[in-house]
Each structure stands twice: as structure tokens, then as C-alpha cells.
Backbone as a chain_set.jsonl record, in Angstrom:
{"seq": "XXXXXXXXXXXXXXXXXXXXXXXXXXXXXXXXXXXXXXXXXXXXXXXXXXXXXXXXXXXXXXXXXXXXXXXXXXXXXXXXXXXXXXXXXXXXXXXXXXXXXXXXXXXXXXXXXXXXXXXXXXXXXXXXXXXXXXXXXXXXXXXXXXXXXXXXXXXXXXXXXXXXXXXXXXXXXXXXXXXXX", "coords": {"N": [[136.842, -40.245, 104.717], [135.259, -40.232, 106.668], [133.12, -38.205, 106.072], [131.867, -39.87, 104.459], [130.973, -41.812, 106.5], [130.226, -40.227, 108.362], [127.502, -40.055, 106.365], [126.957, -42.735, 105.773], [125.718, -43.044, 108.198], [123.011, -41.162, 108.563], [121.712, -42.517, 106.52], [121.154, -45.039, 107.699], [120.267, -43.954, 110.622], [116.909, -43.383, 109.97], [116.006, -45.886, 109.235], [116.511, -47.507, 110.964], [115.043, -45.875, 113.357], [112.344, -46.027, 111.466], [112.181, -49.153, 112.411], [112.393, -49.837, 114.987], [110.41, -48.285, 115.723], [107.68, -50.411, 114.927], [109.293, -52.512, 116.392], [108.502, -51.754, 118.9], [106.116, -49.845, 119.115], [103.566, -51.282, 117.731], [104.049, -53.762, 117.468], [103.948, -54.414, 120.422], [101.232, -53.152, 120.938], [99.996, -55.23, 119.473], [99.833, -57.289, 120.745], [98.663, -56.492, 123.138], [96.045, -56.369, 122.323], [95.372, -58.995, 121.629], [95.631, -59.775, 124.258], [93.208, -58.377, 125.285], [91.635, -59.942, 123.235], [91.656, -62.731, 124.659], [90.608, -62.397, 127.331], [87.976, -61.727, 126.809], [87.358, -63.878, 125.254], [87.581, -65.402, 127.431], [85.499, -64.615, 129.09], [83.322, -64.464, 127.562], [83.28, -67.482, 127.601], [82.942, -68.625, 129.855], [80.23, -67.249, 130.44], [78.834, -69.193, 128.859], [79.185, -71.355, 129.579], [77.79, -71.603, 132.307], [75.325, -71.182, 131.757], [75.251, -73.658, 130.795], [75.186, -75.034, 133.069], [73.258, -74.059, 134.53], [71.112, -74.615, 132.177], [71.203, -77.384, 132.957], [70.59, -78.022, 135.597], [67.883, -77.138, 135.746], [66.829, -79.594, 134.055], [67.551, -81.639, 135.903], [66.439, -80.961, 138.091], [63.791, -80.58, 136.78], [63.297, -84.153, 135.653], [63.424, -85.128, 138.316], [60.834, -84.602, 138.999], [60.588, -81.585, 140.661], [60.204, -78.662, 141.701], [61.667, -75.989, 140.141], [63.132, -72.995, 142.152], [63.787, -70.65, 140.681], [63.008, -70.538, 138.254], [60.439, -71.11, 138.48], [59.731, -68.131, 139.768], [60.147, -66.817, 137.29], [62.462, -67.024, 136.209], [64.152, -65.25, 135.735], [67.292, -64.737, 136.285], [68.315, -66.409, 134.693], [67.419, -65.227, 132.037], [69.102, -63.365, 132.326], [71.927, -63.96, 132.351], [71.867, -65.274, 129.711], [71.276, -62.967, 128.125], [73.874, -61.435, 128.679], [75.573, -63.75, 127.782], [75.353, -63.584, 125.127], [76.097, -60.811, 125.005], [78.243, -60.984, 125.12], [79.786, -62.537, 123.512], [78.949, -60.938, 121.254], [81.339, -59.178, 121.956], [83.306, -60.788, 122.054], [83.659, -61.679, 119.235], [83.882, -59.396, 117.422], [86.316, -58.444, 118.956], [88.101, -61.358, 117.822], [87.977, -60.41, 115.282], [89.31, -58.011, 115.198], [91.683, -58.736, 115.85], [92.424, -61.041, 114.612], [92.907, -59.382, 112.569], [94.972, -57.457, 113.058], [97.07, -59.17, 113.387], [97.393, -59.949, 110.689], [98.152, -57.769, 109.362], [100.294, -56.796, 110.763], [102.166, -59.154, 110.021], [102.099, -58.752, 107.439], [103.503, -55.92, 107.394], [105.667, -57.059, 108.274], [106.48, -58.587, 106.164], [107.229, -56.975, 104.205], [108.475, -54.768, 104.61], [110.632, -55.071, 106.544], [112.3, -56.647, 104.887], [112.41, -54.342, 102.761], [113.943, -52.581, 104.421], [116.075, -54.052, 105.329], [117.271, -54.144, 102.417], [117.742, -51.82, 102.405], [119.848, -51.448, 104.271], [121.77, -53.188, 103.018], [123.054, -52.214, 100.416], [123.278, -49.616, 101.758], [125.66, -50.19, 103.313], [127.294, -51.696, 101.189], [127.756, -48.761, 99.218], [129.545, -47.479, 101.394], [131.334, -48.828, 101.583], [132.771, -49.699, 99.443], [133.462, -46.473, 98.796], [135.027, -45.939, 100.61], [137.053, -48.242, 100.048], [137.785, -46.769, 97.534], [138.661, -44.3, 98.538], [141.236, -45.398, 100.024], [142.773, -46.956, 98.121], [143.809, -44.58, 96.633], [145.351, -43.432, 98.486], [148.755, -43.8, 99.376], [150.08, -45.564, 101.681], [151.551, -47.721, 102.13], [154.14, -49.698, 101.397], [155.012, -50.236, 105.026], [157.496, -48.887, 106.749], [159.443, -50.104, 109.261], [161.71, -50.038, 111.881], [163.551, -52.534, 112.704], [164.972, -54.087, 115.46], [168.309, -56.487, 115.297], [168.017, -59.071, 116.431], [165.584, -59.456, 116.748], [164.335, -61.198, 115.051], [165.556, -63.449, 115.396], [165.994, -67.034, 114.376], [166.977, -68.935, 114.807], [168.211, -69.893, 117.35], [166.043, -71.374, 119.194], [165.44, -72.041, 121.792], [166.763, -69.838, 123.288], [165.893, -67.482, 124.86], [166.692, -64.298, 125.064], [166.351, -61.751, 127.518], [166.099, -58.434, 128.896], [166.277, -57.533, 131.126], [165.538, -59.783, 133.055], [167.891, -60.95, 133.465], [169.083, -61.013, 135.451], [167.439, -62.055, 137.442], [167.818, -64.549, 136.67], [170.265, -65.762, 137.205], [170.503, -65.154, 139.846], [168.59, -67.699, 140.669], [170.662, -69.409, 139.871], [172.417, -69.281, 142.129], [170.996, -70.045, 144.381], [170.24, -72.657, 143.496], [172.809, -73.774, 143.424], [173.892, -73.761, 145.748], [172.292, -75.021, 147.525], [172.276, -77.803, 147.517]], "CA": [[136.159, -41.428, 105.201], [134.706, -40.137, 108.364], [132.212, -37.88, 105.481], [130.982, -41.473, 104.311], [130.706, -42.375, 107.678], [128.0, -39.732, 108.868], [126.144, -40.048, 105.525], [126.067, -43.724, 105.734], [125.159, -42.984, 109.713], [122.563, -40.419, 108.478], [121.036, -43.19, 106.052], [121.221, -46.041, 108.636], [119.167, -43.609, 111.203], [115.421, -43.814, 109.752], [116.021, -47.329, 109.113], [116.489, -47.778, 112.978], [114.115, -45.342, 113.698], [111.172, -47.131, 111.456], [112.338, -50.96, 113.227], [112.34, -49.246, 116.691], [108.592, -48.045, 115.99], [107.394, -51.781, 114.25], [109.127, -53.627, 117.349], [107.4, -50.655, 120.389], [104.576, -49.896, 119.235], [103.069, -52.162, 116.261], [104.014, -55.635, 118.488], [103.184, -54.304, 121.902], [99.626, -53.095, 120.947], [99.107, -56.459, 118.34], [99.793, -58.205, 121.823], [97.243, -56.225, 123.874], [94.393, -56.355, 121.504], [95.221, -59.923, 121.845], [95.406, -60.041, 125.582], [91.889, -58.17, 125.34], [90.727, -61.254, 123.098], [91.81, -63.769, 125.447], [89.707, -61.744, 128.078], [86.859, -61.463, 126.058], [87.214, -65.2, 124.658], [87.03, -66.478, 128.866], [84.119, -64.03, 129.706], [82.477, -65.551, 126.928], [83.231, -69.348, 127.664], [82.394, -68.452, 130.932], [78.474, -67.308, 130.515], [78.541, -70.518, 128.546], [79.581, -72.774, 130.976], [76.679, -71.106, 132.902], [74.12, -71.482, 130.721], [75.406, -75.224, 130.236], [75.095, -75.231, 134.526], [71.672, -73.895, 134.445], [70.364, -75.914, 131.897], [71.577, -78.715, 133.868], [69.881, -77.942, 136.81], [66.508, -77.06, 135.559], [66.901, -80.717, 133.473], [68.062, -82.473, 136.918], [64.475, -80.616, 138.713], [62.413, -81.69, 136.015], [63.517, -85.732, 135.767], [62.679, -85.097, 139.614], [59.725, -83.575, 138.866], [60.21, -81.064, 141.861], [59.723, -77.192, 141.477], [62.388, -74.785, 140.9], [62.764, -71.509, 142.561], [64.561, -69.916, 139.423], [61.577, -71.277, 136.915], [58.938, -70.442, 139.003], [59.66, -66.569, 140.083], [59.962, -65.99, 135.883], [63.53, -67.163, 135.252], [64.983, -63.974, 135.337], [68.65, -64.97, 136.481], [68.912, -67.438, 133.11], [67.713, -65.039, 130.822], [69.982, -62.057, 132.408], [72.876, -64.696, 131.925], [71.389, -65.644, 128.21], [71.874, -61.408, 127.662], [75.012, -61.18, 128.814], [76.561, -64.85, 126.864], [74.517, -63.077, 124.054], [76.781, -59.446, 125.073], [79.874, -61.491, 125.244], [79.649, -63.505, 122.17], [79.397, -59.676, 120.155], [82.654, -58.538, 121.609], [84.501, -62.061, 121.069], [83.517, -62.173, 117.865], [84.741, -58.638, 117.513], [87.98, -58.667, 118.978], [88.446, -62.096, 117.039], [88.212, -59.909, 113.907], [90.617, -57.34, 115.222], [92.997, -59.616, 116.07], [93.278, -61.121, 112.851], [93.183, -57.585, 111.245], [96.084, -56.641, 113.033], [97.946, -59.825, 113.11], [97.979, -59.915, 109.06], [99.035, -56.046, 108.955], [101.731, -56.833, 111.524], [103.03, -60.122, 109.135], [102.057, -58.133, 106.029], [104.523, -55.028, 107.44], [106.994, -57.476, 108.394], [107.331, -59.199, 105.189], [107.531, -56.51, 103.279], [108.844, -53.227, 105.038], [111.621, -55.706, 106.995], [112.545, -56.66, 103.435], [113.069, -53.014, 102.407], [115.03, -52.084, 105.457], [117.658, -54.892, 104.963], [117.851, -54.377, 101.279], [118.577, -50.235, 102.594], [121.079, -51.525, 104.712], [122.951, -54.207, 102.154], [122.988, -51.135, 99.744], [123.914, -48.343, 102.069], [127.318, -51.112, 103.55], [127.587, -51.419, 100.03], [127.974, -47.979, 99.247], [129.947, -46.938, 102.183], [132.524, -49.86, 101.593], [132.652, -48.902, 97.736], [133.707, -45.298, 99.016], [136.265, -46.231, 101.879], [137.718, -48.782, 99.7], [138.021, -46.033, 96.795], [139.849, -43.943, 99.405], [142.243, -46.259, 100.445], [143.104, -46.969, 96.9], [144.25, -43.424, 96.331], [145.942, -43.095, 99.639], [149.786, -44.44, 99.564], [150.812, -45.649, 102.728], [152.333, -48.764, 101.948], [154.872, -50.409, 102.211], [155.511, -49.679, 105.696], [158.84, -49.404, 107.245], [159.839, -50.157, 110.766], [162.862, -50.568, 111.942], [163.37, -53.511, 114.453], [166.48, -54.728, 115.935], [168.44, -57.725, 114.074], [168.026, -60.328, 117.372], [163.89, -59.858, 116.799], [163.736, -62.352, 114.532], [166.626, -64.554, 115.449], [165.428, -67.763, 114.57], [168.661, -70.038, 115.071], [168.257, -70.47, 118.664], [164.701, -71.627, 119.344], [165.064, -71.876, 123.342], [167.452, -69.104, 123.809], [165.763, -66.022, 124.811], [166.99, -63.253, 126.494], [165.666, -60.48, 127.923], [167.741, -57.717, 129.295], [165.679, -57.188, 132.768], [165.168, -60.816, 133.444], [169.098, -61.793, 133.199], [169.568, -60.805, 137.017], [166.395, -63.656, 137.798], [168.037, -65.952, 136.217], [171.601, -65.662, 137.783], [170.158, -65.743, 141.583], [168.505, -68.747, 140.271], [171.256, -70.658, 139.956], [173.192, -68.846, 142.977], [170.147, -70.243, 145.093], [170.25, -74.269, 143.178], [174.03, -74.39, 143.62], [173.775, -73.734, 147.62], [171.387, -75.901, 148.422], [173.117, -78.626, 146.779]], "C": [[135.119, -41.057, 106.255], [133.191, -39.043, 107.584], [131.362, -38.882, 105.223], [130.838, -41.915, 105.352], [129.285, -42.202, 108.603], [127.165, -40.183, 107.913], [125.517, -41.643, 105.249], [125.386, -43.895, 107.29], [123.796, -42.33, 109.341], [121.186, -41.408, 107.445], [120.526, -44.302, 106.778], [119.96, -45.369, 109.975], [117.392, -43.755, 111.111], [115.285, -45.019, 109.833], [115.223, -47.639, 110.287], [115.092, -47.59, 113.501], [112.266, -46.1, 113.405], [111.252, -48.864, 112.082], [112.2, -50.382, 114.405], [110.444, -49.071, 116.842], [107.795, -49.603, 115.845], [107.437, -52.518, 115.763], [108.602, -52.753, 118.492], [106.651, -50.163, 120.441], [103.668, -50.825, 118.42], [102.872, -53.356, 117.325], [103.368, -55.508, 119.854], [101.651, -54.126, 121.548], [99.452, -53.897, 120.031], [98.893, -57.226, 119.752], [98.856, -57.844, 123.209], [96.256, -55.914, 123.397], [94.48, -57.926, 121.662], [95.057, -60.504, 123.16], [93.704, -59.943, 125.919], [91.213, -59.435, 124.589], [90.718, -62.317, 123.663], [90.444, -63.31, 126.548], [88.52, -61.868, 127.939], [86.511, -63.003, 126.104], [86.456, -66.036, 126.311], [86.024, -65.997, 129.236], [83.058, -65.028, 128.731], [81.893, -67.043, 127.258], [82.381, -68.936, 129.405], [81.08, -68.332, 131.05], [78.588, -68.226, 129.823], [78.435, -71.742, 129.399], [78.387, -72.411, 132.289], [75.616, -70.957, 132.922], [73.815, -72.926, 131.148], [74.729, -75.496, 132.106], [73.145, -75.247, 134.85], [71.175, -74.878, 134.233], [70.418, -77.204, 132.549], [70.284, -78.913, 134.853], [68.759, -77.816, 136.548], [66.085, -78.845, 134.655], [66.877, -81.635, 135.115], [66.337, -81.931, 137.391], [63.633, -81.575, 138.222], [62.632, -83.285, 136.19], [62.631, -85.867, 137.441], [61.384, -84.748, 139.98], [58.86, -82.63, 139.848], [60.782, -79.445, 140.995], [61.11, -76.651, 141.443], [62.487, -73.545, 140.876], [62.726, -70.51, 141.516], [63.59, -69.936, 139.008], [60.544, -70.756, 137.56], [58.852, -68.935, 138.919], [59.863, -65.952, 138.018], [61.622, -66.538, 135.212], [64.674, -66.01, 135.274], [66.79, -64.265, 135.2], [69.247, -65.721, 135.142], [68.448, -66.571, 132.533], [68.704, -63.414, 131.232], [71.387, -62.337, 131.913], [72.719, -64.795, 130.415], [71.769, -64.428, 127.806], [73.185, -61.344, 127.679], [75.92, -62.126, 128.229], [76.281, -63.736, 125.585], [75.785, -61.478, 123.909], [78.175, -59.867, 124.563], [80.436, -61.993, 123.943], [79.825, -62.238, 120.704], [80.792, -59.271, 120.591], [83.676, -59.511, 121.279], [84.448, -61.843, 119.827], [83.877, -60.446, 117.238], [86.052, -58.041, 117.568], [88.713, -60.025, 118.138], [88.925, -61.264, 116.062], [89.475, -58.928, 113.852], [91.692, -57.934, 115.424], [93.749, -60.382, 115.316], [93.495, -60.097, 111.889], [94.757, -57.606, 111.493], [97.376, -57.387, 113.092], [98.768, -60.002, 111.512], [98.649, -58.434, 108.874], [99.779, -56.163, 109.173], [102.593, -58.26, 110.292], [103.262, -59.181, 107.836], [103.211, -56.37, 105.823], [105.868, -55.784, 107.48], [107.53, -58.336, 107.49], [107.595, -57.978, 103.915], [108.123, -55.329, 103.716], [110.246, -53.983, 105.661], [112.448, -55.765, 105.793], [113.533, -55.276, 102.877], [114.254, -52.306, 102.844], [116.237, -52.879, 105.202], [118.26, -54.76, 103.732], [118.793, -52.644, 101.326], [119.961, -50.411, 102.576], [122.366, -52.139, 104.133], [123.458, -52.896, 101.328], [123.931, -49.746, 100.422], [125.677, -48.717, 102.405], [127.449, -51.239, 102.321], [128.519, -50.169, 99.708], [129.432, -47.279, 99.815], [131.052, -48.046, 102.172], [132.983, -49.637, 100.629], [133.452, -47.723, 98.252], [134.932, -45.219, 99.749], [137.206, -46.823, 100.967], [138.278, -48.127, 98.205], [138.953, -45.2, 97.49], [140.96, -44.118, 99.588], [143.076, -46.648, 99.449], [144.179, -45.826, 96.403], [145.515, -42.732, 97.667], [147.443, -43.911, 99.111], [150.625, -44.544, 100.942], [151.525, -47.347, 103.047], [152.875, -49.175, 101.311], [155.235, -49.384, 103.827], [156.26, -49.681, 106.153], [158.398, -49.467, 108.488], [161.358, -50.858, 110.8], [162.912, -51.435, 113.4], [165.126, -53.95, 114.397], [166.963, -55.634, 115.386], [168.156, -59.236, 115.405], [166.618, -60.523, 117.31], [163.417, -61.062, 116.079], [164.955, -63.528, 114.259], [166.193, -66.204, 115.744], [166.276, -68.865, 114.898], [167.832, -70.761, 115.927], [167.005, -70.295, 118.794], [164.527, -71.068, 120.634], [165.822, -70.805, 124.178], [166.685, -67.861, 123.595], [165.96, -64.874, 126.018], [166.59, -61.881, 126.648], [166.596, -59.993, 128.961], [167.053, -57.277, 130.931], [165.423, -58.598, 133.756], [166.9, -61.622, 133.844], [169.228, -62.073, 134.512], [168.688, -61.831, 137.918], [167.102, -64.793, 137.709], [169.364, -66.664, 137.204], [171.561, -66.026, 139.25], [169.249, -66.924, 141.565], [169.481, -69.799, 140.514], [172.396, -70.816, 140.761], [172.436, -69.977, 144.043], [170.156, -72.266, 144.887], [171.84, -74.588, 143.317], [174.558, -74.551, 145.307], [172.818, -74.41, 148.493], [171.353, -76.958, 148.154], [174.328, -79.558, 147.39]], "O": [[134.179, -41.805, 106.521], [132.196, -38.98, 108.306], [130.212, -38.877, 105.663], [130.284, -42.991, 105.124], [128.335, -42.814, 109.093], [126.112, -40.707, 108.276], [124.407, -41.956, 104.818], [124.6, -44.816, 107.513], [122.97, -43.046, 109.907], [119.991, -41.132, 107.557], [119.364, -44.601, 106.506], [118.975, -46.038, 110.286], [116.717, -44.172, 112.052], [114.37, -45.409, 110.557], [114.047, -47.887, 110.556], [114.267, -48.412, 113.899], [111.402, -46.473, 114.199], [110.26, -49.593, 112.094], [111.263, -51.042, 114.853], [109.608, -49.501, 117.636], [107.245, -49.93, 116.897], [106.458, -52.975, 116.353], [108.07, -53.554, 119.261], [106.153, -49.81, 121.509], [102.653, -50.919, 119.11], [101.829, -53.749, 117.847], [102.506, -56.248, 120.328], [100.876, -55.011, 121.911], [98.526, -53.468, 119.343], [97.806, -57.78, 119.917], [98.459, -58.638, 124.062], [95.48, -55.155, 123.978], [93.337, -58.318, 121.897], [94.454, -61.567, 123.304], [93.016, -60.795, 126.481], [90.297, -60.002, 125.184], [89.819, -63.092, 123.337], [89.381, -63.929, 126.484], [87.845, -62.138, 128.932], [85.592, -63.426, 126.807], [85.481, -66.774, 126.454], [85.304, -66.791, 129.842], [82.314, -65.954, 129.051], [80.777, -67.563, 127.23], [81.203, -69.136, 129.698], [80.527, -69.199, 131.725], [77.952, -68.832, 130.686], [77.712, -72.701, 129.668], [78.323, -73.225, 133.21], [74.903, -70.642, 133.875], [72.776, -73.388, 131.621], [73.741, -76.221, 132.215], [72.275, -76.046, 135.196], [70.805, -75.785, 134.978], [69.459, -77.975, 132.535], [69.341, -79.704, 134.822], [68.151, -78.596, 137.281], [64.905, -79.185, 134.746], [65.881, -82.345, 135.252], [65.297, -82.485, 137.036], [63.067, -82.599, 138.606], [61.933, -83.703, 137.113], [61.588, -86.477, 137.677], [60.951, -84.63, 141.126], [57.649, -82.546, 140.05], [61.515, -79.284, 140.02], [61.8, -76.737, 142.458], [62.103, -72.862, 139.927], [61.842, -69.658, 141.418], [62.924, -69.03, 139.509], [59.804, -69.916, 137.047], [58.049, -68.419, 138.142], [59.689, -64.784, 137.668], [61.914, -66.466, 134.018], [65.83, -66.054, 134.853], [67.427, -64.027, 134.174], [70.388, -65.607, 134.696], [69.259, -66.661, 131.611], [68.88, -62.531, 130.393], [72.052, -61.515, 131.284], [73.662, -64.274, 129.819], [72.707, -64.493, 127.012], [73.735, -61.18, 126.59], [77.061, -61.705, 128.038], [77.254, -63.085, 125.201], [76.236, -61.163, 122.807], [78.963, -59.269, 123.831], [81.563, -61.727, 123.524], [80.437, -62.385, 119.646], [81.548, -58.986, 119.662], [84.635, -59.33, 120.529], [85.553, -61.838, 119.284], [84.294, -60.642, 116.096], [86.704, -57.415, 116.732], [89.873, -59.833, 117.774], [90.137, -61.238, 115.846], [90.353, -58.89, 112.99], [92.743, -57.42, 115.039], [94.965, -60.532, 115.2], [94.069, -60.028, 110.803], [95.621, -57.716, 110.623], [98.479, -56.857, 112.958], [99.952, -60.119, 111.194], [99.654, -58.222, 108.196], [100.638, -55.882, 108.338], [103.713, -57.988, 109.861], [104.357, -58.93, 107.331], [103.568, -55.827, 104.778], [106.91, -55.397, 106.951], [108.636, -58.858, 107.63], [108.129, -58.247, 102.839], [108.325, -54.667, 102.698], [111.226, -53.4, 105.198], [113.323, -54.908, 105.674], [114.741, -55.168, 102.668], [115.15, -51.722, 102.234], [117.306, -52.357, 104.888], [119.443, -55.067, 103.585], [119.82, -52.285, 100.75], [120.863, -50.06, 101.815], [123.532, -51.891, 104.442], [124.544, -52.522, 101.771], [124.849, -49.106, 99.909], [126.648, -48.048, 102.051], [128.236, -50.305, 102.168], [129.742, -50.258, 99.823], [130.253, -46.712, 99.094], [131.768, -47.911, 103.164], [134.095, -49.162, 100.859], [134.617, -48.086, 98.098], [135.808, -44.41, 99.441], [138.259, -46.196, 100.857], [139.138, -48.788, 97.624], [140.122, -45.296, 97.117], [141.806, -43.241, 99.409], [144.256, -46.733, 99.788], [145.24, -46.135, 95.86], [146.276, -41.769, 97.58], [147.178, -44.796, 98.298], [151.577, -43.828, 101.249], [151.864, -47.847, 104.12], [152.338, -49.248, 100.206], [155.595, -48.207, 103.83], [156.385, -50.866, 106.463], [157.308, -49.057, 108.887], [161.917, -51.733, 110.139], [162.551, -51.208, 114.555], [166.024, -54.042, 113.56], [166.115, -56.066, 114.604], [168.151, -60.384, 114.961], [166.197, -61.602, 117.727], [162.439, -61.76, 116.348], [165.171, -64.226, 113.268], [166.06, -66.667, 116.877], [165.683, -69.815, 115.409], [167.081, -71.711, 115.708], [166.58, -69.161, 118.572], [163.848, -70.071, 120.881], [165.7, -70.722, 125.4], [166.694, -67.231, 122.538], [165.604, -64.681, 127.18], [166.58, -61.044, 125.745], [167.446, -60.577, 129.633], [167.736, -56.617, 131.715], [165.166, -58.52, 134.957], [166.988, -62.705, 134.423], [169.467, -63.228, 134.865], [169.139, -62.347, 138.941], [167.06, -65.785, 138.437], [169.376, -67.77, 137.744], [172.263, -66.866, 139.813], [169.055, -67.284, 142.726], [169.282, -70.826, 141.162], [173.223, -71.722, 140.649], [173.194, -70.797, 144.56], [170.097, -73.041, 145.841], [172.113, -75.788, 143.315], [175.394, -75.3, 145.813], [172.62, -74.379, 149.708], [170.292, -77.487, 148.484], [175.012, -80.252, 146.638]]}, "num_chains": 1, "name": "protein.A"}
């Protein structure tokens, strides 16, 4: 038995070994390529919302139809912002893509390699139960005797039980309720 034991231990190891890799490295780095697109996603929204600020403000000037500093000297600060939404907007849309790459790989391993591994393991307990229980078969160790005393299973007396270390309890018991009486 203890031969079927390593070799279903010995089959059971890779198993482990490939689920150990899947859930410590595979999930941790699907979840920081996704941290990086969160990152990415607020830098983004962010020169947007900055843009949106701008435009505002050069809209609010004009209606007023008073000068501003920005607009006059060339603008520069809105279109350095406009570059950089413009910078931001390539790596969102970037990491977007990796992030669904590696989310479908990671589902697409775990419906089908998870799969494999459990059908190992039904197979290898299979096996290794098959083998034990072939064993055991061939083995004769039962009926087993024991020999017990004939008062062990004295079922007569329900509430009568005696125990041979307890008798001397019992006795100053009722030395102790007849003297104080």
C-alpha cells in the first residue's frame, strides 16, 4: 500500500506544482497589468478633465470678451496638455488590450487546464483506491478476535455500574450522608 501511496503522491505532485504556478504567478501578474491599467485609465481621465477645464476657461474669457494670458503668449500649456491626453490615451488603449489579452488566457487556462488537473486527480484517487482496495481483498485479517470480559456487555442492569477503583467513593459517600443525618 504505502508503494501506491508514493506513486499516487508522485502523480499528485506536478498537479500541485502546475496550480501553485496558475494561482502565484499567472493571477498575481493578470492583477498588476491590471493595476497598471487602472493607473493609466486615471492619468488619462485626468488630462481630460483638463482639457475639459481649459476649454472652459478660454470659453468663460471669450463670452467676457477679456484677454487671456494662456491664448495670448501662444497657448503652449493647452497644447503640452493636448500631447500628453494624446500620450495617455496610447498607453490606455494599450494596456486595455493587454488586459483583455491576459484576462482571456487566464479564463481560457482556467477552463481548460483546471479541468485536466481535476480529471488527473479523480483518476489518480481512482487508481490508488482500486489498488488499496485490491490489497485488502487479498489480505485475511478478519474476523477479529478479542477477548473481553463477560460483565462488558452486561446488559440486564442498565443503572448498575461498577467500577473497581470508584467502589471506595462511593462507600464514604454514604458514610458522610448517614452522619449528617
Amino acid at each position: 500500500m504505502e508503494k501506491y501511496g508514493i506513486r499516487y503522491l508522485k502523480t499528485i505532485k506536478p498537479m500541485l506544482s502546475d496550480l501553485n504556478t496558475y494561482l502565484n504567478k499567472a493571477v498575481p501578474d493578470t492583477k498588476l497589468t491590471i493595476k497598471k491599467y487602472l493607473d493609466a485609465k486615471f492619468e488619462y481621465l485626468s488630462f481630460c478633465l483638463k482639457v475639459k477645464e481649459m476649454d472652459d476657461e478660454e470659453y468663460s474669457y471669450a463670452a467676457l470678451q477679456e484677454p487671456l494670458y494662456r491664448v495670448e503668449t501662444g497657448n503652449y500649456e493647452y497644447r503640452l496638455v493636448l500631447r500628453c491626453r494624446q500620450e495617455a490615451r496610447a498607453k490606455f488603449a494599450k494596456l486595455r488590450a493587454d488586459v483583455l489579452e491576459k484576462i482571456e488566457l487566464l479564463d481560457q487556462k482556467h477552463v481548460q487546464d483546471i479541468v485536466f488537473q481535476l480529471q488527473r486527480l479523480v483518476s489518480a484517487m481512482a487508481k490508488y483506491h482500486n489498488d488499496c482496495h485490491a490489497i485488502m481483498q487479498e489480505t485475511d485479517v478478519f474476523p477479529i478476535e478479542v477477548d473481553l470480559s463477560q460483565t462488558t456487555f452486561n446488559y440486564a442492569k442498565r443503572d448498575d455500574f461498577t467500577d473497581p477503583d470508584g467502589e471506595d467513593e462511593e462507600e464514604g459517600e454514604e458514610e458522610d450522608a448517614g452522619s449528617g443525618g
